[in-house]
N, C-alpha and C positions, 0 to 999 in steps of 0.2 A: 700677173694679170688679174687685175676685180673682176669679179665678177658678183659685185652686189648688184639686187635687182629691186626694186622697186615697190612695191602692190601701188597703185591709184584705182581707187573703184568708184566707179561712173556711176549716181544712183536713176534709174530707169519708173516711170510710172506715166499712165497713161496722159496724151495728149504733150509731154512734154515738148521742149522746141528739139527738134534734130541739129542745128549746127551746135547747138550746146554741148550734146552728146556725141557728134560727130569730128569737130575740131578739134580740140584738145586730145585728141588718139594720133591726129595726122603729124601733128607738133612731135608728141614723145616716138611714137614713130621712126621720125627724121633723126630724130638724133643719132641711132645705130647707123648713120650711113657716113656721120659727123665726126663716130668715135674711132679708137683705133683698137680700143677692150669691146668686152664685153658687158660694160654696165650699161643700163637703163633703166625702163619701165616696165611693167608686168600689169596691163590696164584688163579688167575685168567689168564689165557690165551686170549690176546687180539690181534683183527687181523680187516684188514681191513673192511672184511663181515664175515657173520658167515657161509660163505662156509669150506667142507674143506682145509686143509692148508697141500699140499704135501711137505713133508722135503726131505734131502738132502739124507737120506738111501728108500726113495720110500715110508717112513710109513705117512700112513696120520694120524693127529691130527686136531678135532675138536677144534673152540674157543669156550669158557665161554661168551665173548663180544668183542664187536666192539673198535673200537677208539675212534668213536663218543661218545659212553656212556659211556667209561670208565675215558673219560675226564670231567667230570660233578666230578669225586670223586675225595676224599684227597688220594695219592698216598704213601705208606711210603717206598715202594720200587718199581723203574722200572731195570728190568731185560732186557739188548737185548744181543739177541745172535748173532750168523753173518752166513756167509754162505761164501762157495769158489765156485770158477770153476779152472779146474786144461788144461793147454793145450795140445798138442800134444808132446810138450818135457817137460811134467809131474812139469811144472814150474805152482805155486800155486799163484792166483790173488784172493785176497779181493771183495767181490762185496759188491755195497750202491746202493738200489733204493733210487731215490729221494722222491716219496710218501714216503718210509717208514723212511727217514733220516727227511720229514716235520713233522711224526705224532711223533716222538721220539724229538725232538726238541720242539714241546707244550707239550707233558705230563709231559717232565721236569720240563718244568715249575710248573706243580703240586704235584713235587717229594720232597718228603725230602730227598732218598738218590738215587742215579744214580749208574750202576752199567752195565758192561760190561763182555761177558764171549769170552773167545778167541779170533776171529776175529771180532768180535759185537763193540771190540774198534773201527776201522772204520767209523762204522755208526755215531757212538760219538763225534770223530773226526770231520766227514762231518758236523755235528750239531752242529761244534763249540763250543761244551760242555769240550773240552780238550786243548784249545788254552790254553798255558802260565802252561801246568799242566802236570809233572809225569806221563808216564800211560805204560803198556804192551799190549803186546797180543802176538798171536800163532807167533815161530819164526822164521817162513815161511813167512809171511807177515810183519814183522817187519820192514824192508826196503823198502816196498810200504809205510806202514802209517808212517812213515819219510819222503820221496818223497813227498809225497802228503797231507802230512799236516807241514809242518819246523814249526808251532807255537805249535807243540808238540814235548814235551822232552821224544823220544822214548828210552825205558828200556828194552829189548829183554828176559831180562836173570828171573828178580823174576816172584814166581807165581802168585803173584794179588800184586797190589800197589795201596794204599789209596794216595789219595789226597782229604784232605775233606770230603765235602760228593759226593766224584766222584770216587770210584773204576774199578780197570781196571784187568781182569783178563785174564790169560795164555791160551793157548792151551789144550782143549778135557778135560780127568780127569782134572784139575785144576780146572774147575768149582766148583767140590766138595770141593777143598779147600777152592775158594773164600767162598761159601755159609756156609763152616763150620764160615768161619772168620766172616763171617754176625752174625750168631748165640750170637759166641763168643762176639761181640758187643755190642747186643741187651740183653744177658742174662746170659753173664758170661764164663771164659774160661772152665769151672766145667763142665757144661750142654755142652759147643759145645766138649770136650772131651769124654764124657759121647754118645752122637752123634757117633764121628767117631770110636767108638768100635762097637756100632749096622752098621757101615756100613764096618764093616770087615776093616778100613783102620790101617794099621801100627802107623803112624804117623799123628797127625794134624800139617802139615807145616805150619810154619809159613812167613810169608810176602817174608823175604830175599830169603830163599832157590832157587836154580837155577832151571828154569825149563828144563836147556840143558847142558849138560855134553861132556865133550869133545871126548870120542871114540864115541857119538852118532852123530857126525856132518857130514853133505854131505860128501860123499864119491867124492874126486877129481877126474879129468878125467886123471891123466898119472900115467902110472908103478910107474916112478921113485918117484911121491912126494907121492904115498901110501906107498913103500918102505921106507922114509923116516918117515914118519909117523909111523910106525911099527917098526922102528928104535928106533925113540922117545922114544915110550911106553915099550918098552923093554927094555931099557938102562937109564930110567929115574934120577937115581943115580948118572952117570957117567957127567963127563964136559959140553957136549953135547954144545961148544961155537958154534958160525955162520962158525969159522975155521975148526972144526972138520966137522959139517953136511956137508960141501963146501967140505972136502976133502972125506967122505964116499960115498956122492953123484958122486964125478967125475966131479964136477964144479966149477967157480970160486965163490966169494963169492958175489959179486953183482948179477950175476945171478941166485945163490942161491937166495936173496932176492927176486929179480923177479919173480922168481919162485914161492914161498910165496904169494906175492903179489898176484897174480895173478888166482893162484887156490884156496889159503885159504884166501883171502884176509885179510893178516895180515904178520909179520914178523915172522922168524924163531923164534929169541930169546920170542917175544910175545909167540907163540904157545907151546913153551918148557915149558914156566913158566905157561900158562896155564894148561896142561897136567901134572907139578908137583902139580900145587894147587890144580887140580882132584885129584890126586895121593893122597894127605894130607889131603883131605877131605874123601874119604875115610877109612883111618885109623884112624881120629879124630870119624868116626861115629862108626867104629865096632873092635875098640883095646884100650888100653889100656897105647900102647906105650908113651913116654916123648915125649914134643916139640923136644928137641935134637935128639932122636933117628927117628922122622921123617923127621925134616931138612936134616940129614943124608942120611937119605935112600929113601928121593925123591928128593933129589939135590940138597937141597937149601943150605944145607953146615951150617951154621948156623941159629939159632934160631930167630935171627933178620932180616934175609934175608925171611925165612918164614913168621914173622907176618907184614913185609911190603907188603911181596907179595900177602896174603890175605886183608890186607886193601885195597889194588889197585883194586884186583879182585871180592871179597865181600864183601869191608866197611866193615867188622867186626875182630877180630883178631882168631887165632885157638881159643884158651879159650872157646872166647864166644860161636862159631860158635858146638864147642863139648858139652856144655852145653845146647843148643838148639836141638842138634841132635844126639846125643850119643844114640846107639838101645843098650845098656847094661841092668844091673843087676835091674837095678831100672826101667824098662818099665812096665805100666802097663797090668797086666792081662783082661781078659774079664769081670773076674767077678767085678772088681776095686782093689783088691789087687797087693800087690806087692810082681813080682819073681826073685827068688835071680838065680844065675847062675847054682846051685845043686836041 
């Protein structure tokens, strides 16, 4: 019988998010209930002093140990999470104390694997743990940690991206992904599946999937480009060229672009094509329909215009991306069986 055990140590400092620090414990958790040994995780919460540590919902969390001492051991995973401040026009900022980007930067060094949960990329970042390397985070912040680190190759859209032994993960829930992913790493995709049925989740995503959808994105500041927008989604099927939007709009077609520019920062014809490959990604996860009958009926016209427009947008082709995400006949049950559609 194994009984290897684990260390993950959750780095703790004030104001941080609590489901950051909270989730990822419920995940390795689960697993002893998954296995039939004794191996797991051995998760410790570690913080400057063993004062308590007020998070970012007012709840305080006691640590297990200090910095100090928890740098004396062999580390097999360090956890940091992150923390915002939001301003007066509800615009969301990253925050890195230096103490806590100096004590995340040694214990590295005693890590075998690194690992970041939403905004916590940041701190990562600051500790030069991400220079030259793939990473995400919350995609609110996305554009700070590009600003303010260019030696990172910022990825907005999956919900945790490996690079090594350096993972980076998404925004809030994602965490539970990453942590299922860890699982899945350390003991099998069997066991982290087996995992996210005791955590009520639908699906264990994997790496690719988006964590931002296109009707979920900031709401613009003018009538006319929410009108447009609403246009879009409504009409998805139809031409929907720069000429068309320019003439429903009442504009010319450069200041259409502009317009784009400027509120959604991106072009029309971009946003269209986005908004169909929402569209087809959709009906690849809960239909049934042919490549042809979606190309169709979300505008791509043809079949090959669709699986370009997926490689552009998610590296992958429809196929694969339905093979990976399809909620049909074959999802499993609670109990581990499989239900058919009757």
């Amino acid at each position: 019988m194994s009984t290897v055990e684990r260390l993950v140590v959750i780095v703790l400092f004030e104001g941080v998010d609590l489901l950051d620090v909270t989730g990822p414990p419920e995940v390795f958790a689960l697993l002893r209930r998954e296995t039939d040994d004794e191996t797991g995780y051995t998760v410790l919460l570690a913080a400057e002093t063993l004062d308590p540590v007020t998070t970012s919902a007012s709840v305080r969390i006691l640590p297990d140990t200090t910095f100090e001492e928890v740098a004396t051991r062999s580390i097999d995973t360090l956890l940091v999470p992150g923390s915002v401040e939001v301003d007066d026009r509800r615009r969301v900022h990253a925050l890195t104390d230096p103490t806590v980007v100096d004590r995340v930067r040694t214990l590295a060094a005693r890590t075998r694997r690194v690992t970041s949960v939403c905004v916590g990329a940041h701190i990562l970042a600051a500790a030069g743990l991400l220079d030259g390397k793939r990473a995400t985070t919350h995609w609110s912040t996305a554009q700070q940690l590009a600003a303010d680190h260019p030696a990172v190759e910022v990825d907005a859209d999956p919900i945790f991206i490996r690079e090594g032994d350096v993972w980076t993960g998404a925004g809030i829930s994602a965490c539970l992904d990453l942590s299922l992913a860890l699982v899945a790493d350390d003991f099998g995709e069997t066991v982290a599946l087996r995992v996210a049925r005791q955590l009520v989740m639908y699906l264990k995503r994997p790496s690719g999937q988006s964590q931002f959808s296109v009707p979920l994105e900031p709401l613009s500041t003018t009538r006319r480009i929410e009108d447009l927008r609403h246009h879009i989604m409504g009409n998805v099927g139809a031409p929907l060229t720069v000429a068309d939007l320019a003439a429903y709009a009442h504009v010319g077609e450069r200041q259409l672009t502009r317009i784009f520019k400027a509120e959604l920062g991106t072009t029309p014809s971009a946003y269209v094509e986005s908004v169909r490959v929402e569209r087809a990604r959709n009906q690849l996860e809960s239909t049934d329909a042919t490549l042809e009958r979606i190309a169709s009926t979300c505008g791509f016209g043809t079949t090959d215009t669709l699986i370009r427009a997926f490689r552009r947008k998610l590296d992958t082709t429809p196929t694969e991306y339905r093979q990976r995400f399809r909620a049909g006949p074959d999802v499993l049950s609670p109990r581990g069986d499989r239900r058919g559609k009757g």
